[in-house]
C-alpha positions in Angstrom: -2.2 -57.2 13.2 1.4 -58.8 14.2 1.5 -60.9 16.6 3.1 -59.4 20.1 6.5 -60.4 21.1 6.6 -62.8 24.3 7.9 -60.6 27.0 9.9 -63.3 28.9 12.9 -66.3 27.4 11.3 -69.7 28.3 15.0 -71.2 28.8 15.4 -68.2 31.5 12.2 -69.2 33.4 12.8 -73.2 33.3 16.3 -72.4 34.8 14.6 -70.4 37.4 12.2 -72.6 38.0 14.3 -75.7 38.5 15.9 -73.6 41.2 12.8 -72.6 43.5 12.1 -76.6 42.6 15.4 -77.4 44.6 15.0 -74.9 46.9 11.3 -75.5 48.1 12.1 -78.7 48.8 15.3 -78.3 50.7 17.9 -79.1 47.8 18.9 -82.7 47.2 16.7 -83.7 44.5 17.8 -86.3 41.9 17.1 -86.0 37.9 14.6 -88.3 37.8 12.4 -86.6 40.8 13.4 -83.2 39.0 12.4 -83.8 35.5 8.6 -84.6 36.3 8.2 -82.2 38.7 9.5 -79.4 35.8 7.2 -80.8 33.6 10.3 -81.0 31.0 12.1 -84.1 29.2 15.0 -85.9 31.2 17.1 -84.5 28.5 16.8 -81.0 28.8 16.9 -81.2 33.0 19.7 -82.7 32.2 21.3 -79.8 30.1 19.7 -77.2 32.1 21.4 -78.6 35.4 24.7 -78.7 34.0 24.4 -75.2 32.6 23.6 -74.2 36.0 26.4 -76.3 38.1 29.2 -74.7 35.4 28.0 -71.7 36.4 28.0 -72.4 40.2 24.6 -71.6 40.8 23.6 -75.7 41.8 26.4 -78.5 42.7 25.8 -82.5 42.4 26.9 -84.2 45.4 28.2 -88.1 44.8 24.6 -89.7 45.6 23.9 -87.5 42.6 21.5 -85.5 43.8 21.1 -81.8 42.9 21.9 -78.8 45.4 22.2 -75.1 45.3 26.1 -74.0 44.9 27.8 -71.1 46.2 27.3 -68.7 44.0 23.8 -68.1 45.3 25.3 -67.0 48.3 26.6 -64.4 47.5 23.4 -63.3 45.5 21.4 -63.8 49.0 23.6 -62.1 50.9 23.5 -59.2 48.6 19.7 -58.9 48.3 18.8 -59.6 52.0 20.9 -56.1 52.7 18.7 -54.2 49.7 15.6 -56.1 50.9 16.7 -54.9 54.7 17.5 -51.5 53.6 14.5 -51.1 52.1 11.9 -52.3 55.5 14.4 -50.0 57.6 12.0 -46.7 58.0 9.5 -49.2 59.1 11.2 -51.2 61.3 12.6 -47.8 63.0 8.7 -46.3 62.5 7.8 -49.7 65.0 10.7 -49.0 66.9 9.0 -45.7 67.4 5.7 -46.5 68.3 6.6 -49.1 70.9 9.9 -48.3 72.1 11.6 -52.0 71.4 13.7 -53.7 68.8 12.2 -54.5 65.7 13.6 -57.3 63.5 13.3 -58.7 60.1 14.2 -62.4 58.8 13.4 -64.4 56.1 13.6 -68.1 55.6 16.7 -69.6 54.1 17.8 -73.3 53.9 15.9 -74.5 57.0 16.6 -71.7 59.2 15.6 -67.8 59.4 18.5 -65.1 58.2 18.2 -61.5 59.9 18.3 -59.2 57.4 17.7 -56.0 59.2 17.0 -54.8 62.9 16.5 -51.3 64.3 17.4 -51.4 67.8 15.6 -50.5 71.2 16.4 -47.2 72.4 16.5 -48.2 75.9 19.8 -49.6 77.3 18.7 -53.1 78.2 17.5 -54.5 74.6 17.6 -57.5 72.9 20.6 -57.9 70.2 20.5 -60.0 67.2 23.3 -59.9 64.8 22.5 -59.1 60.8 23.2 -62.1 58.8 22.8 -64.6 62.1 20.9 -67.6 61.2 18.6 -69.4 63.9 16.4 -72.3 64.9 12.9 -72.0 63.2 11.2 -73.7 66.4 12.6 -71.1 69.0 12.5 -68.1 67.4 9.2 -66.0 67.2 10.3 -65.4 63.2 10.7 -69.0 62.6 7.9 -69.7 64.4 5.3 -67.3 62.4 7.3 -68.9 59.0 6.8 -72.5 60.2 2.8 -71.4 60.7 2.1 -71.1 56.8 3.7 -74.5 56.6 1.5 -77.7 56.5 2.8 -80.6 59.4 4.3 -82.6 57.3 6.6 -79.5 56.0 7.5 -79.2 59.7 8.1 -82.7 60.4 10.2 -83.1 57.5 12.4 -79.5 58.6 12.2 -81.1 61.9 13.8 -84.5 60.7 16.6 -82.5 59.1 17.4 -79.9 61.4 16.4 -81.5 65.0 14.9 -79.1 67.8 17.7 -78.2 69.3 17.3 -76.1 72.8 18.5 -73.1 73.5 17.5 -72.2 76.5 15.5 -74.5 78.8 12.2 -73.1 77.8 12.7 -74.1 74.2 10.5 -76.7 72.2 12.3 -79.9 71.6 9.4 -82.4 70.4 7.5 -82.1 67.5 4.1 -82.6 68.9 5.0 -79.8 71.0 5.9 -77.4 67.9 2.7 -78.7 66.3 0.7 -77.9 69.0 2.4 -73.9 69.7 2.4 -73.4 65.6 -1.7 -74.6 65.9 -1.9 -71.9 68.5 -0.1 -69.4 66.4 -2.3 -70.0 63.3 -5.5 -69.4 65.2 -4.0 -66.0 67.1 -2.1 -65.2 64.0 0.9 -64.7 65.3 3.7 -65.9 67.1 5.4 -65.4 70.3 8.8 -67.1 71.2 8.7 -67.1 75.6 12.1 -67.3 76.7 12.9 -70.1 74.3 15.7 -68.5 72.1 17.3 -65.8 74.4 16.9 -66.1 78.4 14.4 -63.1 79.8 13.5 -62.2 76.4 9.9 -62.2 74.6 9.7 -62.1 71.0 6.3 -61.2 69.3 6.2 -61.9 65.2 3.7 -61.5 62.7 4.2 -62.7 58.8 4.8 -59.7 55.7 2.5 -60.7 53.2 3.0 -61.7 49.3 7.1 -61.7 49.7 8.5 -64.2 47.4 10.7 -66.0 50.4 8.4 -66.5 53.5 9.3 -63.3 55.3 8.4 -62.1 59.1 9.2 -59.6 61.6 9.6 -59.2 65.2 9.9 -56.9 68.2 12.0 -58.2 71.2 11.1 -57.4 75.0 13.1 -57.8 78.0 10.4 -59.6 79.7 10.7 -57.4 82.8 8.8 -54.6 80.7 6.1 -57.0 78.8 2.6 -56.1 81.0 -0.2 -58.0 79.8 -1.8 -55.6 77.4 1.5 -55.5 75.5 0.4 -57.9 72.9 -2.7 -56.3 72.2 -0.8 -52.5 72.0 1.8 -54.3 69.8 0.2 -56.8 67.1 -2.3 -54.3 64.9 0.7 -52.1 65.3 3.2 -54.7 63.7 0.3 -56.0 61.5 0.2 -52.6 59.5 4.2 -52.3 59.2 4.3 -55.6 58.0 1.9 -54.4 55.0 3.8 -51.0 54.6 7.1 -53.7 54.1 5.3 -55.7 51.6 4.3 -52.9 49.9 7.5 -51.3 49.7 9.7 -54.5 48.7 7.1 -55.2 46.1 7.4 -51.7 44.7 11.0 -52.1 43.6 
């Protein structure tokens, strides 16, 4: 019996896989920390990440470290608005069921990206632009992102970014972030309390098995959050954040 044809181009999924390398550890990798982490001769890195900075797709700065270029920008931006597209019914099915706005972000360079929202249909309701970035530490979808990170992922995001405040309820020190993102594991999920938007409270939950750590969110002017809120609200957002997963992986 012939053989079977491979199905995939090994050259294809080095090249991809020296760009989730980059990525997962926040770009600014060097060759020589590159190469063994690829698993692949100094030589071929070396032609692999030229191949990809002519095409624009990484850039070497002058320490010569490796980053991602431009061109992936535009790629993101392109598939966050199919990927948000796609979760709409069931953000607007959450909207639905209880009666606030519904967001979904994914993690992107340090920070989340909003990639879809379905609004509130009441007239006081929170706003978030699609395409704004945030803070991981004060938003309720950074916060349930940071959560399936170990500390020393945090601490190093932390080092980079700082915990900026935007509002004076926010979490500026680390062991304090710790501490809320220990809470959130053993809950399983997160809450942001006033600490990215003044008189607003976020509840987020993780989507499972997305490629990019993925999570969504319903925000509530705190005046109409009662106590039993959370426990109407989490199975609720639990479920749509399967129904997600199982769309986006459907396509």
């Amino acid at each position: 019996m012939a053989a079977k044809a491979p199905t995939t181009v090994k050259s294809v999924t080095r090249v991809f896989d020296l760009l989730e390398l980059i990525a997962g550890a926040g770009g600014y990798l060097t060759i020589s920390q590159i190469s063994p982490m690829a698993g692949l001769p100094l030589t071929t890195t070396h032609r692999l990440l030229q191949t990809l900075i002519e095409c624009g797709y990484l850039r070497q700065l002058s320490d010569r470290s490796y980053a991602l270029g431009p061109r992936l920008v535009r790629l993101g931006e392109i598939a966050n608005r199919q990927f948000g597209a796609i979760a709409m019914p069931q953000l607007k099915s959450l909207v639905s069921t209880l009666g606030e706005t519904a967001n979904l972000a994914t993690l992107d360079d340090d920070r989340v990206v909003y990639v879809s929202q379905a609004p509130s249909p009441h007239a006081m309701r929170m706003f978030t632009e699609v395409g704004g970035r945030a803070h991981l530490h004060s938003t309720g979808v950074g916060k349930a992102i940071l959560a399936q990170l170990s500390d020393d992922q945090v601490r190093a995001i932390a080092a980079r970014t700082g915990l900026p405040s935007s509002t004076p309820k926010s979490i500026v020190s680390i062991d304090a972030l710790l501490e809320d993102l220990a809470l959130t594991r053993e809950r399983g999920y997160a809450i942001d309390d006033g600490e990215h938007e003044v008189g607003v409270r976020c509840y987020a939950t993780l989507v499972p098995r997305m490629p990019a750590l993925t999570a969504i969110s319903v925000s509530v002017p705190m005046a109409r959050v009662d106590e039993g809120f959370a426990d109407r609200a989490i199975p609720v957002m639990q479920g749509i954040a399967e129904e997600i997963s199982t769309a986006a992986n459907a396509h």
